[in-house]
C-alpha positions as CSV (number, residue, x, y, z in Angstrom):
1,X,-16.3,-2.5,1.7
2,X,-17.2,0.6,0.0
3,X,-14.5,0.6,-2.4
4,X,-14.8,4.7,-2.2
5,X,-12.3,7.2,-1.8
6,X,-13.3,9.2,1.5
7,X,-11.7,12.6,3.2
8,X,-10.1,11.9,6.6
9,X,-11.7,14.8,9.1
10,X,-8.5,16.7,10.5
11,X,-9.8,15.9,14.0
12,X,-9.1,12.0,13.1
13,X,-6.3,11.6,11.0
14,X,-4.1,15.4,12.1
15,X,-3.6,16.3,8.4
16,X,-5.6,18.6,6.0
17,X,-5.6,16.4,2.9
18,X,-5.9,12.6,4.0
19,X,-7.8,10.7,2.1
20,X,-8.8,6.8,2.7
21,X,-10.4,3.4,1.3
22,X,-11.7,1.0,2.9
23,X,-10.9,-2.6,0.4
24,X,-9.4,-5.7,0.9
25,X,-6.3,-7.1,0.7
26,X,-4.0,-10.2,0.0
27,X,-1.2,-11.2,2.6
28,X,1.2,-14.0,2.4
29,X,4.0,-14.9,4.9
30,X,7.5,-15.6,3.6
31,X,10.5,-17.0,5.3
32,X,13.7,-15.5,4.5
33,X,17.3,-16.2,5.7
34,X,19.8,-14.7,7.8
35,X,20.3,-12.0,5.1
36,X,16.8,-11.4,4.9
37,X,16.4,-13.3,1.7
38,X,13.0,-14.6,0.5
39,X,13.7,-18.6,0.6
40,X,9.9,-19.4,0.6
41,X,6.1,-18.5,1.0
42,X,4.7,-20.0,3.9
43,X,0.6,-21.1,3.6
44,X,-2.1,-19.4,1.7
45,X,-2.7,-16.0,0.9
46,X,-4.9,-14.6,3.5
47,X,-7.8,-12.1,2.3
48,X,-8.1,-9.3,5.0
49,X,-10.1,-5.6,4.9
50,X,-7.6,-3.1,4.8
51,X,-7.4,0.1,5.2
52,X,-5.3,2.4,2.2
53,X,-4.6,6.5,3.4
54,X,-2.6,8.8,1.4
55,X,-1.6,12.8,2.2
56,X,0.4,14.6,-0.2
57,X,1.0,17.0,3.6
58,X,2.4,14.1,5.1
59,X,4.2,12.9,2.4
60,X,2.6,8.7,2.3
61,X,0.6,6.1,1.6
62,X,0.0,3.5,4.7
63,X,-1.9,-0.1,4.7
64,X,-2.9,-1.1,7.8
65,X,-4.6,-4.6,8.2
66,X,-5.6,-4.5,12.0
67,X,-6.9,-8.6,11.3
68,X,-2.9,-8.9,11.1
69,X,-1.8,-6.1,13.2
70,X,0.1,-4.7,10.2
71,X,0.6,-0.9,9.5
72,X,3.0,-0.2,6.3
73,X,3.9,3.3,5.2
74,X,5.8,4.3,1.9
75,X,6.6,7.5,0.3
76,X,4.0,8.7,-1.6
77,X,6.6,9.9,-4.3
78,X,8.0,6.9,-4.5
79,X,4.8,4.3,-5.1
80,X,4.0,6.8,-7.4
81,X,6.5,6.4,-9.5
82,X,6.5,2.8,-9.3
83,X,2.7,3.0,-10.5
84,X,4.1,5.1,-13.7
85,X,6.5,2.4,-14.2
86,X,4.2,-0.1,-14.5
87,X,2.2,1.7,-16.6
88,X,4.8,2.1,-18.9
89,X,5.5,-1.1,-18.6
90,X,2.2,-2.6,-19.3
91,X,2.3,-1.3,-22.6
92,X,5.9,-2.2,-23.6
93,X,7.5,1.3,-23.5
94,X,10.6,2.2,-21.9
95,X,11.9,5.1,-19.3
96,X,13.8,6.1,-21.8
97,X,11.2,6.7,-24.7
């Protein structure tokens, strides 16, 4: 893995501004209930490459881990403020500050 931030060509990915990295993950099964409730993990986490691409144009960020067959996409808005959250977080302030 290169661990390095890389512009998508248009001609691959469609958009202007996508951006990749090429890194691994961690990916652990759970079993949930009928309501979709997490009731358990199931094995060991698995390390896979995977694949992280992000455009501001398209609005997301997307995992894919083709070893699973898994492609997750979230809004790029969103995991951002999520990341400033934990920031926060991590040294003890509050939203509110």
């Amino acid at each position: 893995m290169s661990n390095e931030v890389n512009r998508v060509p248009f001609e691959v990915s469609g958009l202007l501004d996508s951006v990749e990295l090429m890194t691994v993950c961690s990916s652990l099964r759970m079993r949930c209930d009928e309501s979709g409730t997490p009731v358990e993990v199931d094995g060991k986490p698995e390390i896979c490459p995977c694949r992280i691409m992000a455009s501001y144009e398209d609005g997301t960020l997307t995992f894919s881990v083709r070893k699973l067959g898994w492609f997750i996409s979230a809004r790029i808005d969103e995991v951002m403020e999520v990341l400033v959250e934990a920031g926060k977080a991590s040294k003890g302030s509050n939203r509110e500050d």
